[in-house]
Every structure is written in structure tokens, then in C-alpha cells.
C-alpha positions as CSV (number, residue, x, y, z in Angstrom):
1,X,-5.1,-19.9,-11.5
2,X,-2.7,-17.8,-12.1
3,X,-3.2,-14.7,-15.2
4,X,-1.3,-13.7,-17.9
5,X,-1.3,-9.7,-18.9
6,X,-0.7,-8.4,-22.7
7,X,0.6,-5.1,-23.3
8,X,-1.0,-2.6,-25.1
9,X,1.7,-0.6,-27.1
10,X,-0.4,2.4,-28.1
11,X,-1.7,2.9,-24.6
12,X,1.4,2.0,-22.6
13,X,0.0,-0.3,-20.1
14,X,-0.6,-4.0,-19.4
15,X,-3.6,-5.5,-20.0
16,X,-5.3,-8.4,-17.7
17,X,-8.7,-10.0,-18.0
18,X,-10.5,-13.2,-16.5
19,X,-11.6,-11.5,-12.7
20,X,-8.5,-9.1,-12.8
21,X,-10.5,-6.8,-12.0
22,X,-11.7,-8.9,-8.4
23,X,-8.4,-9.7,-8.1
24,X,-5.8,-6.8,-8.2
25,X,-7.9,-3.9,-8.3
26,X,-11.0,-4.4,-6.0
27,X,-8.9,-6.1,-3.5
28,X,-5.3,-4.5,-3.8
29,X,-5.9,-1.6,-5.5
30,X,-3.8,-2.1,-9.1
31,X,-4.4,-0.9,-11.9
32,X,-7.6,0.7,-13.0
33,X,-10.7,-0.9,-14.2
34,X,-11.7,-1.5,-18.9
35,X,-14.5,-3.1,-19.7
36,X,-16.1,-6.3,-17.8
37,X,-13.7,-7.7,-15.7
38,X,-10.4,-6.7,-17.3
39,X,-7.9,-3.8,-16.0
40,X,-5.0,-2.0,-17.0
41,X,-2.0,-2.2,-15.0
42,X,1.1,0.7,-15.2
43,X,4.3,-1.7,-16.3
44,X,5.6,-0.8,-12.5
45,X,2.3,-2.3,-11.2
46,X,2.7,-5.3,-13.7
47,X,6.4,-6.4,-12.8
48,X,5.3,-5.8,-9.1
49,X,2.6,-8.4,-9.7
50,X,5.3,-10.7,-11.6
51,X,7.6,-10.2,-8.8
52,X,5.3,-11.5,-6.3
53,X,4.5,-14.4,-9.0
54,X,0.7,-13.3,-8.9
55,X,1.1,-12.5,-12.6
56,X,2.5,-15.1,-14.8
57,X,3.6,-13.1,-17.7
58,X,3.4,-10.4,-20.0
59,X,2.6,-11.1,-23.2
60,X,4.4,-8.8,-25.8
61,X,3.9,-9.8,-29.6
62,X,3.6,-13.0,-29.1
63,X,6.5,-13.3,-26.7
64,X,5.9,-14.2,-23.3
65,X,8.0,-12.0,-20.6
66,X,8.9,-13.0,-16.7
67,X,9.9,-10.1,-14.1
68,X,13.5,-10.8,-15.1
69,X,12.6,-9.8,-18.8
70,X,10.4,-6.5,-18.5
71,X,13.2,-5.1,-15.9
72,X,15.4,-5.4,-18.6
73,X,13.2,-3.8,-21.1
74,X,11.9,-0.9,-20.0
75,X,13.1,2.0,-21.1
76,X,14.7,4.9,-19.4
77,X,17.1,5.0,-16.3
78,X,14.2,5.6,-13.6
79,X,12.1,2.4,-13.7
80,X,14.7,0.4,-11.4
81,X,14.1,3.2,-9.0
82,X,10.6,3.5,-9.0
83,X,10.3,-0.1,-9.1
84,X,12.3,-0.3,-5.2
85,X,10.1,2.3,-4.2
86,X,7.0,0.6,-4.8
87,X,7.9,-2.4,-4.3
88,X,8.6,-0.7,-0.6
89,X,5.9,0.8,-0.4
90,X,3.8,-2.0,-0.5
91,X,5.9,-3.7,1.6
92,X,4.5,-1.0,4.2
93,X,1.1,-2.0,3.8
94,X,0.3,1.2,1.5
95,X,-1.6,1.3,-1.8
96,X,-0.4,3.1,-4.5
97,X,-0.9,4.4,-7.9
98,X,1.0,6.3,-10.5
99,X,-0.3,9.8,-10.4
100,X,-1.9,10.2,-13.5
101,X,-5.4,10.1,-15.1
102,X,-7.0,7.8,-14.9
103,X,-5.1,5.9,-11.9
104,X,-6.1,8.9,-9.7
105,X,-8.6,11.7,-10.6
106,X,-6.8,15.1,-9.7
107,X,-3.6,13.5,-9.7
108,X,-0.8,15.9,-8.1
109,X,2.3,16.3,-9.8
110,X,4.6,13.6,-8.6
111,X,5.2,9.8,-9.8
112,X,2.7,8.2,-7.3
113,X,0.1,9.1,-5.4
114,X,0.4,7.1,-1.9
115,X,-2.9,6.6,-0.4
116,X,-3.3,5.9,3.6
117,X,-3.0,2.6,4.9
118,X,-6.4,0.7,4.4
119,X,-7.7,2.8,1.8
120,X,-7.3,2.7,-2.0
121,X,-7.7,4.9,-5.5
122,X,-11.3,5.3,-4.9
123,X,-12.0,6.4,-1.6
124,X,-10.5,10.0,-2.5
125,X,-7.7,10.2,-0.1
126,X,-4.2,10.9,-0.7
127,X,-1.3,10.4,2.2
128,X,1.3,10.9,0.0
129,X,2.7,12.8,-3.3
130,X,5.9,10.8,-3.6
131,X,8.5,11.7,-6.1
132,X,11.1,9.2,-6.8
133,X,14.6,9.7,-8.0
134,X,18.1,8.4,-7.8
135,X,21.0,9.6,-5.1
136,X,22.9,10.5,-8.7
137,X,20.0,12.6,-9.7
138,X,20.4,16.9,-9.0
139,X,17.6,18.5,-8.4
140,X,16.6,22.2,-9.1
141,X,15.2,24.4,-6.3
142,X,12.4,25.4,-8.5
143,X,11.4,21.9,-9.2
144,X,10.6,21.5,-5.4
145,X,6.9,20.7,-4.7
146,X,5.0,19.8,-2.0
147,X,5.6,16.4,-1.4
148,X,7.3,13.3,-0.4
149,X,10.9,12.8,-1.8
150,X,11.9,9.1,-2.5
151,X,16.0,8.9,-3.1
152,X,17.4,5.4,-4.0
153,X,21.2,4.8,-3.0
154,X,23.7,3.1,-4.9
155,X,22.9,0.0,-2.8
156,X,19.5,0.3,-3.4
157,X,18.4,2.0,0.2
158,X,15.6,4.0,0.3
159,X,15.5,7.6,2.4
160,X,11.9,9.3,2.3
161,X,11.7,13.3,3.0
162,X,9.4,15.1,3.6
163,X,9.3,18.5,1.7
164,X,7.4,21.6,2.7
165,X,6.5,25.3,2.0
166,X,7.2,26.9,5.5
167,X,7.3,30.7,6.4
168,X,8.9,30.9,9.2
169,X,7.1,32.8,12.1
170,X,7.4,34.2,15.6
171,X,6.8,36.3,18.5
172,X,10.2,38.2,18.6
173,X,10.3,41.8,19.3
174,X,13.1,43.8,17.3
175,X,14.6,46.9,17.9
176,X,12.8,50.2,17.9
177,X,14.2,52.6,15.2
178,X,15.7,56.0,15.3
179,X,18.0,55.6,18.4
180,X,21.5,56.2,16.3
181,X,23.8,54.5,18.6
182,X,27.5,55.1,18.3
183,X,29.5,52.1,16.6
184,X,32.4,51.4,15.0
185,X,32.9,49.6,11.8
186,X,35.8,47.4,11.8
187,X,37.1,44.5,9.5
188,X,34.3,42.2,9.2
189,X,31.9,43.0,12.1
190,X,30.8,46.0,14.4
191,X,31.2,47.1,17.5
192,X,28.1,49.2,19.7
193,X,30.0,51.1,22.7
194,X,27.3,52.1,24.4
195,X,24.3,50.0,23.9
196,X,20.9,50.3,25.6
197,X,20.7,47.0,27.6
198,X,17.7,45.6,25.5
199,X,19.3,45.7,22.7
200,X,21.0,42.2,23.4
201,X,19.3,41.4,26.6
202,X,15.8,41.4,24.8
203,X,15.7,41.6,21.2
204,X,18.8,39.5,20.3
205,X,21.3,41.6,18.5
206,X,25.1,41.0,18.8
207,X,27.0,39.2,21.6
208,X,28.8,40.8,24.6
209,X,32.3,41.6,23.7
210,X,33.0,40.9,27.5
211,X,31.7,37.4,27.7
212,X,29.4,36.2,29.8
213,X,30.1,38.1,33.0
214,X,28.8,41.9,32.2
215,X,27.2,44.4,34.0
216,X,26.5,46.8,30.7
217,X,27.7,45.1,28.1
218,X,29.6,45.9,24.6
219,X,28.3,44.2,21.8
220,X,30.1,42.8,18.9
221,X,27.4,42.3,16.1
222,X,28.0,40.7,12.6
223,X,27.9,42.4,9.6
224,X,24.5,41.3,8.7
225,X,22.9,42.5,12.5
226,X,24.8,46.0,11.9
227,X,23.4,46.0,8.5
228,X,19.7,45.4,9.0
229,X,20.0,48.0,12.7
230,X,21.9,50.6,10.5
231,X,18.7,50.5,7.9
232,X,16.7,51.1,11.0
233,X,18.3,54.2,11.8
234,X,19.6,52.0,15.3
235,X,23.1,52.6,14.8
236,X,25.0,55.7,14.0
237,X,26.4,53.9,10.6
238,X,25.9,54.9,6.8
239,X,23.8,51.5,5.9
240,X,25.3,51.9,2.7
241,X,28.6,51.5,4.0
242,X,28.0,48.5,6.3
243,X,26.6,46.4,2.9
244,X,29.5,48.0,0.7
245,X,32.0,45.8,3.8
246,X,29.3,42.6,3.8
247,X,29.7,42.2,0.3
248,X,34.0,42.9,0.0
249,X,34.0,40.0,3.0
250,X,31.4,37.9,1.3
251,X,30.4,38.7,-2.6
252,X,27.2,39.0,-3.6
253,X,26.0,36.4,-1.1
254,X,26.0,38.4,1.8
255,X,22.9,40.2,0.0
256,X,20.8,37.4,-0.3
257,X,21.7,36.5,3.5
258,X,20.8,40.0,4.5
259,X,17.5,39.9,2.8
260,X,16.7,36.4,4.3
261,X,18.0,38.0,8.0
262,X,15.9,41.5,7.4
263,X,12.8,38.9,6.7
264,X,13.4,36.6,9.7
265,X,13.3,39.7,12.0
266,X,10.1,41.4,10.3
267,X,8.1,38.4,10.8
268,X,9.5,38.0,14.6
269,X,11.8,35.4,14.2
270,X,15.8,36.1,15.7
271,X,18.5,34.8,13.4
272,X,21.8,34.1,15.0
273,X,25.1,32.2,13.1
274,X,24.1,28.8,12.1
275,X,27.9,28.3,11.8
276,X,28.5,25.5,14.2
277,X,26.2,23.3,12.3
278,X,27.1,24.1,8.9
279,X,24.1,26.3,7.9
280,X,23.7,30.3,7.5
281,X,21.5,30.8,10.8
282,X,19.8,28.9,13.5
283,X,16.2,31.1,14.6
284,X,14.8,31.6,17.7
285,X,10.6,32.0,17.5
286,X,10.3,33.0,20.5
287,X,12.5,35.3,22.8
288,X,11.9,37.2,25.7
289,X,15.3,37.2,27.3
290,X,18.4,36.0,26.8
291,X,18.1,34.9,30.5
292,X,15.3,32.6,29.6
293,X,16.7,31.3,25.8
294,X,15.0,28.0,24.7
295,X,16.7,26.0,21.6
296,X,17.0,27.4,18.4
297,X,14.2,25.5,16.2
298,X,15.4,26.1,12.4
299,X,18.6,25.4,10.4
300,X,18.8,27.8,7.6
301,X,20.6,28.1,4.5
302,X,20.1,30.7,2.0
303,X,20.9,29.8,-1.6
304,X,19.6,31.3,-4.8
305,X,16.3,30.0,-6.5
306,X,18.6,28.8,-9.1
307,X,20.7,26.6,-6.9
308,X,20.7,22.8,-8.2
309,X,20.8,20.0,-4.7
310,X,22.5,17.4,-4.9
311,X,20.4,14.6,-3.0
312,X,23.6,14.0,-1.0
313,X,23.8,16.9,0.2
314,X,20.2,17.3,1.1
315,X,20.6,14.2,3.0
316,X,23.6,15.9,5.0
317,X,21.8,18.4,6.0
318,X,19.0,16.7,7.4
319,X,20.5,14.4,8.8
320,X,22.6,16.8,10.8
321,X,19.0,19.4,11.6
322,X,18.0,16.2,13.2
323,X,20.6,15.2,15.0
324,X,20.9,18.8,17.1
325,X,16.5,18.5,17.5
326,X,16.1,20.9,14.6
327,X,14.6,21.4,11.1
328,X,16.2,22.2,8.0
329,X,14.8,24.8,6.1
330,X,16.0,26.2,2.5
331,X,15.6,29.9,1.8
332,X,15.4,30.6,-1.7
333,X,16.4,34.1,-2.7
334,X,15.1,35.3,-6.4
335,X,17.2,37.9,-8.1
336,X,14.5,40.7,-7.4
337,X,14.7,39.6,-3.3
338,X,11.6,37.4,-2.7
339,X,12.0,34.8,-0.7
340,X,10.6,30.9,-1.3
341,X,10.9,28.8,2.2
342,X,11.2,24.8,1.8
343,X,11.8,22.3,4.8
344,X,12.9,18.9,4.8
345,X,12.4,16.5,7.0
346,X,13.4,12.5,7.3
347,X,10.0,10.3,7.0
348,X,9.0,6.9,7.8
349,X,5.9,6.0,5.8
């Protein structure tokens, strides 16, 4: 026997009775349990059920409505969406639930709550806090949670991400301060005459001007690198002077790359150009020698906590991070220099 539902207008969800409750929720995990044997279903979880022609129809004021009818309906432009993502998702073999009381107790702050494969809404276990929106939809750094990000293309194609809080961190030594080492500034970057050999050959800084073949090299270092040394008291440079050049080359962004770099190196991580793959650094975690350099692990770009992503564009980037074996991580510079980390990563539920 198939059921019919009725929606409940002041509540906002569809009601079923007869052994719903056996039926969707025990077994499948819709809806959450009324009195007796009846349940109420989220209109998503109702046209899902339609859809699948385990749900007759909906009964709305004495009209009776099939799939085709509460697509068509419901109100606002993000039900098609969340309807293909859930409709994936349990495609997948997952169980899901919209995350709010009381579908889910301590719901996080998403549209669903994804729970592992095999388990349900009561066995207190969440896999997923899954965020759905459309590839025409911004978003605003400072809406970034913890959590997976669903974005449905114009062709109705779903690409999960993964997004992260992550603080980058290594083993890196810097260089020691004090040494006031002769340099020159010159257009947009610096030259260090003399430079004591660890200075590249250890902790990172610059790039022979010689090439590879040297015996005591000359470095060339970027504005940033001369920048962050010169505030060290490393290079024989007026630090004031070096930013005053960063930020005629590069407006006021070369600050909030400059505080991203000075962090990077504080918490032992080396920051070289991320130019070649379209980003503002790629990081090393770990160096000991540039004799002995493994692959970079981190794409970075620094953008200001106010910067709105385009899902597009998030999708470019990650897609490129992943194609060179990296990750792709957002630094988020507030106007009073802290720094927010996020990463992103492709996901396959």
C-alpha cells in the first residue's frame, strides 16, 4: 500500500501516518517521529519519497500533488538544488536529514546533516555538514564554516568540497636576526651581494642570481623576502623603505601578502612565489637544504576577509592544487592583520 502525506502549513512539513513511521523513518531514516505511528517529513524528504513513487501524494487543501507539482511549488530558488543533492546523496547509500531541531539534536549550521553510511539520525553520528548552493551563487569568506560544500552546475552536476580551518605549520628554520647584510634595493626586488651561504642554502630566502651553477651565490630576493629580513635587522635596508617600494609595485595588497609571508615563516613554514600556478605562494613545511627540497605542499592565496568567491572560481583553484599534488588554502587577512586559514579540497562522499 502505498501512503499519502498532508502538509501542515503552520509547521512547514508533510505529514504521513498509517506505519510511516516503520516505513520511512525506522528503516530509511526520513523524517522524524509525531505521535503513534505518524511522522513528519521536510518537503525535500517528501518529494524525494514521491520521486521514488514510495509516497503517492501530498495532500494540500484538498488538492492532491505528485513530484511534478511540489517541484513547482515550492518557494525560493534553492529547493531544485538541494533537491539534486539529496536525491545524490541517497543515491550514495547515505542518510540524511535537514540540520535542524528536531531532525537532528545539535544540528550544525549547514542545510543537512549527512550521517555515515549505515547509520541514521539517532545513532548520534554525523559524517557530514553539507551546505548546498548553486555554481551562480557568491559566497562571502566570512560565511565559510567547517563543512562540506555542495555546488550544483548549470547542467545539474554536483562537485562536493571539502572546507577546513588549517594553520599551516612546519619545521623550517628562518634566519637569525641582527646580521645587516649589504643589499641593494632596486625596482621591484633586492639584491644581497654578499650573503652568508645559509641564507639560501638553508633557510630559503631569495634565488641565486647566478643560476644554478654557484660557488657563493648572489641572491635576488622579492620584495616580500627583503621586507620580512629587513624587519629582522638581516639586511642593511630601512624596512620602511622596502614596504614603501612593495606597496608603489603592488597597492595595498602587498601588505596583506607580507603579513601572510611574515606568518608563514614564524610558524616554520617557507613561502616561495606560487606564480606558476596562479596563486600567491606555494610552502615548503619542511626544509633542511635546498640540496634535499621535497614538493611544495600548499597553494596559497591571500585575499581580504571581505572577499566574496565565486564558486567557479573556487572550483579553478582546486582543481588546479590538485592537479600539481597540492592543497589549496585561503588566507584571509582582516583589516587589523589577523589571519583566518581555510582549505579546500575535492570530495567524494
Amino acid at each position: 500500500m502505498t501512503l499519502e502525506g498532508r502538509y501542515d502549513e503552520d509547521a512547514g512539513v508533510v505529514r504521513v501516518g498509517a506505519d510511516a513511521r516503520q516505513r520511512y523513518h525506522d528503516a530509511r531514516g526520513y523524517g522524524y517521529p509525531l505521535e503513534g505511528n505518524e511522522i513528519a517529513l521536510a518537503p525535500v524528504e517528501a518529494a524525494h519519497l514521491l520521486y521514488r513513487g514510495d509516497l503517492e501524494a501530498v495532500v494540500d487543501d484538498g488538492e492532491r500533488l505528485e513530484f511534478r507539482d511540489v517541484l513547482a511549488r515550492e518557494p525560493g530558488t534553492d529547493f531544485g538544488v538541494r533537491f539534486l543533492v539529496y536525491a545524490d546523496l541517497r543515491s550514495r547509500g547515505f542518510y540524511l536529514s535537514p540540520a535542524e531541531e528536531p531532525w537532528v539534536t545539535d544540528p550544525p549550521e549547514s542545510d543537512f546533516a549527512v550521517f555515515p553510511r549505515g547509520k541514521g539520525p539517532n545513532d548520534g553520528e554525523i559524517a557530514y555538514a553539507l551546505q548546498v548552493i548553486g555554481e551562480r551563487t557568491d559566497i562571502p569568506a566570512g560565511a565559510l564554516e567547517e563543512s562540506v560544500l555542495a555546488v550544483v552546475d548549470e547542467e545539474s552536476e554536483i562537485t562536493y568540497f571539502d572546507v577546513n580551518p588549517r594553520n599551516p605549520t612546519g619545521s623550517s628554520a628562518t634566519a637569525e636576526p641582527g646580521r645587516e647584510i649589504a643589499a641593494d634595493l632596486l625596482a621591484d626586488r633586492v639584491v644581497v651581494w654578499e650573503p652568508p651561504g645559509d641564507l639560501y642554502e638553508r633557510t630559503f630566502y631569495g634565488q641565486p642570481l647566478e643560476g644554478r651553477e654557484y660557488d657563493r651565490p648572489t641572491l635576488q630576493c622579492s620584495l616580500l623576502e627583503a621586507a620580512h629580513l629587513a624587519d629582522r635587522g638581516i639586511l642593511d635596508l630601512e624596512p620602511s623603505v622596502v614596504r614603501e617600494r612593495g606597496r608603489e609595485v603592488e597597492g595595498e595588497r602587498f601588505e596583506r601578502r607580507l603579513r601572510v609571508y611574515k606568518t608563514l615563516r614564524e610558524d616554520g613554514v617557507v613561502p616561495k612565489t606560487g606564480y606558476k600556478f596562479g596563486a600567491d605562494f606555494r610552502t615548503y613545511a619542511e626544509v633542511e637544504s635546498v640540496d634535499d627540497l621535497g614538493h611544495s605542499e600548499l597553494l596559497v592565496r591571500v585575499l581580504s576577509d571581505d572577499h566574496v568567491f565565486e564558486p567557479r572560481d573556487l572550483a579553478l583553484d582546486v582543481r588546479l592544487a590538485h592537479g600539481v599534488r597540492k592543497t589549496m588554502v585561503f588566507a584571509l587577512v582582516s583589516d587589523d592583520g589577523n589571519v583566518e586559514w581555510w582549505s579546500l579540497e575535492r570530495l567524494t562522499p
